[in-house]
N, C-alpha and C positions, 0 to 999 in steps of 0.2 A: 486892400485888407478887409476893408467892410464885404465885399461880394465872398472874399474866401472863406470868413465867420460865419455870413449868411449861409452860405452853400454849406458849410459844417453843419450848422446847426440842423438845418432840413433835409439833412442825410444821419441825425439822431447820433453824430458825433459827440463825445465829451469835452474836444476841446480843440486846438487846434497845436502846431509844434513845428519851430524852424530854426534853421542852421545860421551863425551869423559865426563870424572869423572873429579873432582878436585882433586887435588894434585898431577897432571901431566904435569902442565907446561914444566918441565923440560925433559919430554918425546914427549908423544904425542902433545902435544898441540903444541911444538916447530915445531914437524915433520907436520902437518896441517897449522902450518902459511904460513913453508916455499912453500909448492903446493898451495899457493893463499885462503887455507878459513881462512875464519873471525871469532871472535866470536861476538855473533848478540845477544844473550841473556841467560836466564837462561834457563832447563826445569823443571818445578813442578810433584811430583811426589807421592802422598798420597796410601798408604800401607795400607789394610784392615787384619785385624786379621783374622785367619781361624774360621769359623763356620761351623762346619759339618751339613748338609741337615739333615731335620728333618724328 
C-alpha cells in the first residue's frame, strides 16, 4: 500500500480508491481503515447474461 500511495502521489494523483466486498469488515476493511481510507459509498454493478455473437 505504501509503494501504491507513493506512486500516486508522484504521478500528481488526489488520492487513491479500491474495491473491497462485504462481509469483510473483520478483515480487510479493518486493515483499510486502519491506513486512513474511508468508506464513502456503495459500487453498483449490473451483470449481463452471455449471448454469443450472431
Amino acid at each position: 500500500m505504501d509503494f501504491a500511495e507513493k506512486l500516486a502521489r508522484d504521478q500528481g494523483c488526489i488520492g487513491t480508491w479500491l474495491v473491497s466486498g462485504f462481509g469483510r469488515e473483520e478483515e480487510a476493511h479493518h486493515f483499510y481503515r486502519a491506513l486512513g481510507y474511508e468508506i464513502t459509498g456503495y459500487r453498483f454493478v449490473k451483470k449481463f447474461g452471455f449471448a454469443p455473437a450472431e
